[in-house]
C-alpha positions in Angstrom: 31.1 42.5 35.1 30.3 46.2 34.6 33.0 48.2 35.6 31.9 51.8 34.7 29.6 53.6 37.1 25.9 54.7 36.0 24.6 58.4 36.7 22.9 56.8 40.1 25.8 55.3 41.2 27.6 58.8 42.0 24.7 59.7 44.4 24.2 56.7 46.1 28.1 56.9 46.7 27.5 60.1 48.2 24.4 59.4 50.3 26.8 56.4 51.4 29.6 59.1 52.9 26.9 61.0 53.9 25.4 58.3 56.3 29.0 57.0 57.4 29.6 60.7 58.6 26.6 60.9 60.3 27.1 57.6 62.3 30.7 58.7 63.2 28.9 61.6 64.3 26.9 60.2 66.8 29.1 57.7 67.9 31.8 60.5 69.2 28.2 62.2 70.6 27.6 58.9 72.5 31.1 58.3 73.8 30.9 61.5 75.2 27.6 61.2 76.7 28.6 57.7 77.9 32.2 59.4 79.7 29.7 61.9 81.5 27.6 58.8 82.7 30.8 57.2 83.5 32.6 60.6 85.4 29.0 61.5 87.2 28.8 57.6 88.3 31.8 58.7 91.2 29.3 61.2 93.0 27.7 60.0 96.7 24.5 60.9 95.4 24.6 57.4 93.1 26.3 55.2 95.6 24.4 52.8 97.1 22.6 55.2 100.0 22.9 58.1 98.0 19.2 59.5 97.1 19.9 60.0 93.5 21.0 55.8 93.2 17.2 54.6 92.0 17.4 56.7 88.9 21.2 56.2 88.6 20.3 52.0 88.2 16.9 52.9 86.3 18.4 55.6 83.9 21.9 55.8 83.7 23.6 52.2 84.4 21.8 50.8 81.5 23.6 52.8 79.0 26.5 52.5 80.8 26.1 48.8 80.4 25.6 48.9 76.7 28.4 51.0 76.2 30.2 48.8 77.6 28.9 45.6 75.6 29.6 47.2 72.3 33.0 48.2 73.1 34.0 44.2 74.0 32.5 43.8 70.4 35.1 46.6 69.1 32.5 49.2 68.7 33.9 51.9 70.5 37.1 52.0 73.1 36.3 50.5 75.9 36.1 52.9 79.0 38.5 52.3 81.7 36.2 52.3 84.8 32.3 51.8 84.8 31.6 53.4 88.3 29.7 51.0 89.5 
């Protein structure tokens, strides 16, 4: 086995780090997103007679919902209360 590394090697390491960043990235921007669903999911507005609760279960619950799957997986921390 080779153990020395070849002139690619040093910038596919670095497009490696690169991508890894990126995907931490966007995971904090989706946990965030994902608390704002979670925090606007306690207004009247989405509750059950509330006007805005079509778009809340069209829009918003699904990603909620997925959030939520991926977390039981150990993809992100779990949130602590859904809203729904």
């Amino acid at each position: 086995m080779n153990d020395t590394a070849g002139p690619n090697d040093a910038a596919l390491i670095a497009r490696y780090h690169a991508a890894a960043d990126e995907r931490d990235r966007l995971r904090e921007v989706n946990d965030k997103l994902v608390e704002a669903l979670i925090w606007c999911s306690g207004s009247s507005d989405f509750a059950p007679e509330g006007k805005g609760r079509e778009g809340w279960l069209k829009l918003c619950q699904p990603h909620i919902d997925a959030f939520l799957a991926r977390s039981r997986c150990g993809g992100h921390a779990q949130a602590k209360d859904a809203g729904t």
